[in-house]
Backbone bond lengths (Angstrom), bond angles and torsions (degrees), N, CA, C in turn:
res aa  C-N    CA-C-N  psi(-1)  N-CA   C-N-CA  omega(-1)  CA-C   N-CA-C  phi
1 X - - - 1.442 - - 1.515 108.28 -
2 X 1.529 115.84 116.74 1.756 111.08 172.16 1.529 111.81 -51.80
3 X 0.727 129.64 148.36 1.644 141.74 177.46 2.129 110.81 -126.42
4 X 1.333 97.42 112.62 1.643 95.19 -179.76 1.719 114.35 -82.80
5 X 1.075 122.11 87.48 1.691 108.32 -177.69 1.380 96.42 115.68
6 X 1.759 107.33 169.02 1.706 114.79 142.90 1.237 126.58 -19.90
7 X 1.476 105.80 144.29 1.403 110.84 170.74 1.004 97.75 -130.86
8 X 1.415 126.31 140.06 1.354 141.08 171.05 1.677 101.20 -102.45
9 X 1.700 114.65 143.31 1.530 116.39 -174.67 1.991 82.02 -125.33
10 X 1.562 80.41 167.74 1.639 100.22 -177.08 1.416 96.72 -165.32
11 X 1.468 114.14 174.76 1.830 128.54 157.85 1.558 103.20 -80.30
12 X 1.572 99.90 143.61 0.949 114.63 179.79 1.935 102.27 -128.82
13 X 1.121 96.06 137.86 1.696 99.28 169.78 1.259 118.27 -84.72
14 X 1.352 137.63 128.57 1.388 139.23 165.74 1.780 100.91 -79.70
15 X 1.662 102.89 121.73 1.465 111.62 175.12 1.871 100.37 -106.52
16 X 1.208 131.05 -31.29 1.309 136.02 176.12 1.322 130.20 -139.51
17 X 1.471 106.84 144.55 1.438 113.30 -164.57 1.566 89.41 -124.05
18 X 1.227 106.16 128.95 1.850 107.31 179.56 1.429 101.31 -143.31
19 X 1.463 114.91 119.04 1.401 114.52 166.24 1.963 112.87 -83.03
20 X 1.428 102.58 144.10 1.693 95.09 -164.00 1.471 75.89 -124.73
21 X 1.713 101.66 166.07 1.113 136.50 165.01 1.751 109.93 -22.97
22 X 0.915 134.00 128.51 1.511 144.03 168.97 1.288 109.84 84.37
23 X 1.697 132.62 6.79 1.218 124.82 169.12 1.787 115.33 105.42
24 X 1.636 98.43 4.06 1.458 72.38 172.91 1.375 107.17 -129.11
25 X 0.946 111.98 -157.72 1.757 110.52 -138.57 1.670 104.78 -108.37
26 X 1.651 148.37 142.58 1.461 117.67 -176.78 2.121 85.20 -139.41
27 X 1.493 96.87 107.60 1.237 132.52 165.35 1.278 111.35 -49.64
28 X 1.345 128.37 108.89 1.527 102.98 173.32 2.300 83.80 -122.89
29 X 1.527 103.54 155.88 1.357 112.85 174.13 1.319 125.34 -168.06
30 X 1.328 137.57 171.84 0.963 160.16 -178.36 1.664 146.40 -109.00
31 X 1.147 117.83 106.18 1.230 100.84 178.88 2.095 111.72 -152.59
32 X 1.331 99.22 166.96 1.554 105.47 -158.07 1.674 112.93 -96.64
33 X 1.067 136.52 131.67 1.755 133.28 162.15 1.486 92.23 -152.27
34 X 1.782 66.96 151.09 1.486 92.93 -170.59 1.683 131.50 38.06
35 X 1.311 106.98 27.14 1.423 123.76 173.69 1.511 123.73 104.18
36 X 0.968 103.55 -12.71 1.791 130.40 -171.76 1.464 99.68 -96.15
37 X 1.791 89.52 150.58 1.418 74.48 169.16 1.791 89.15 -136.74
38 X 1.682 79.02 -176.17 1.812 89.50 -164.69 1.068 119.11 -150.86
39 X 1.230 127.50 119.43 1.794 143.98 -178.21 1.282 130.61 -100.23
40 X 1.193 119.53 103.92 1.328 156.86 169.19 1.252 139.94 -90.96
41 X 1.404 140.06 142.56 1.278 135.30 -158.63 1.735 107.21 -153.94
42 X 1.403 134.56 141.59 1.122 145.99 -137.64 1.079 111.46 -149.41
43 X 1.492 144.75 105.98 1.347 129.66 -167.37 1.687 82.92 -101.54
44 X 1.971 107.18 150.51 1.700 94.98 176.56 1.754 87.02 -148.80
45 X 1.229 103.79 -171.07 1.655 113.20 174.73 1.966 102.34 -79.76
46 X 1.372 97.04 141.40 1.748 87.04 178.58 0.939 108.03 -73.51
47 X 1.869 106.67 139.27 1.163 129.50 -174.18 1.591 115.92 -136.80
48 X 1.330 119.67 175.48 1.647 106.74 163.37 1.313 98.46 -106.45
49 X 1.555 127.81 154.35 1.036 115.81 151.96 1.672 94.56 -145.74
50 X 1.881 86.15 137.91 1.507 104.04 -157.92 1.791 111.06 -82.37
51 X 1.161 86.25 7.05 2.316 81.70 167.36 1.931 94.65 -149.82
52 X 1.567 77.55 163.94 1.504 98.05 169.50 1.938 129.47 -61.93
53 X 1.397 73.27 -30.49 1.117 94.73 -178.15 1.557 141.03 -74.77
54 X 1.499 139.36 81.83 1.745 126.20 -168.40 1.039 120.49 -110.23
55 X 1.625 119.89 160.45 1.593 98.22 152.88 0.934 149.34 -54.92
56 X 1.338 148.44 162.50 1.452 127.67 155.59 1.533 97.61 -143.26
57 X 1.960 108.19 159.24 1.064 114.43 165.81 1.277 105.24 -123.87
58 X 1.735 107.09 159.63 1.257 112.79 -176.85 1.438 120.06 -154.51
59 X 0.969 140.61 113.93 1.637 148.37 164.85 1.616 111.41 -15.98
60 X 1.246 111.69 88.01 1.400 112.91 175.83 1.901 141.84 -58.81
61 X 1.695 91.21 0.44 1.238 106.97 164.38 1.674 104.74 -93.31
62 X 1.402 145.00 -14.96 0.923 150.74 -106.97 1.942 116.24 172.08
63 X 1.278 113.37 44.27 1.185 97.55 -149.34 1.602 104.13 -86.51
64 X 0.575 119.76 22.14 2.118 154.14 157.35 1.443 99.49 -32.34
65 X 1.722 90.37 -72.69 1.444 110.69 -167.82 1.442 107.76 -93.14
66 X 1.461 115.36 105.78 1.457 142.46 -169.11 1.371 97.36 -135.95
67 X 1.417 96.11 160.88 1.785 125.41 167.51 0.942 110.86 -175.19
68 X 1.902 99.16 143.91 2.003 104.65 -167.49 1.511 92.81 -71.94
69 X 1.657 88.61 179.11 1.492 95.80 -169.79 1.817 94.68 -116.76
70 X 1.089 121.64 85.00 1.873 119.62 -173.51 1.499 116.06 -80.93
71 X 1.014 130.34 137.67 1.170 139.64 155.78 1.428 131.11 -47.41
């Protein structure tokens, strides 16, 4: 994914796990800056991932535009 500028990373909470059509997986989550919070969703290849918990980065002019950070 191009990225314009800094990226600032944080925890993000996983609130939903949705398997979609063709097998892959659609992430939806949560996480807080600067007091706000902000909801986001991630379609990825199915995977396990063993906590609620991920990174994410996000454009600090813009914190809209996020993406987890997966291993």
């Amino acid at each position: 994914m191009a990225c314009s500028g800094p990226q600032k990373k944080t925890i993000a909470h996983i609130t939903q796990r949705r398997l979609q059509n063709g097998g892959n997986l659609m992430v939806s989550y949560q996480f807080h800056d600067g007091g706000q919070l902000f909801l986001d969703s991630m379609e990825v290849q199915n995977k396990i991932f063993p906590h609620d918990s991920v990174w994410v980065a996000f454009s600090p002019e813009n914190p809209q535009n996020s993406h987890l950070l997966l291993p």
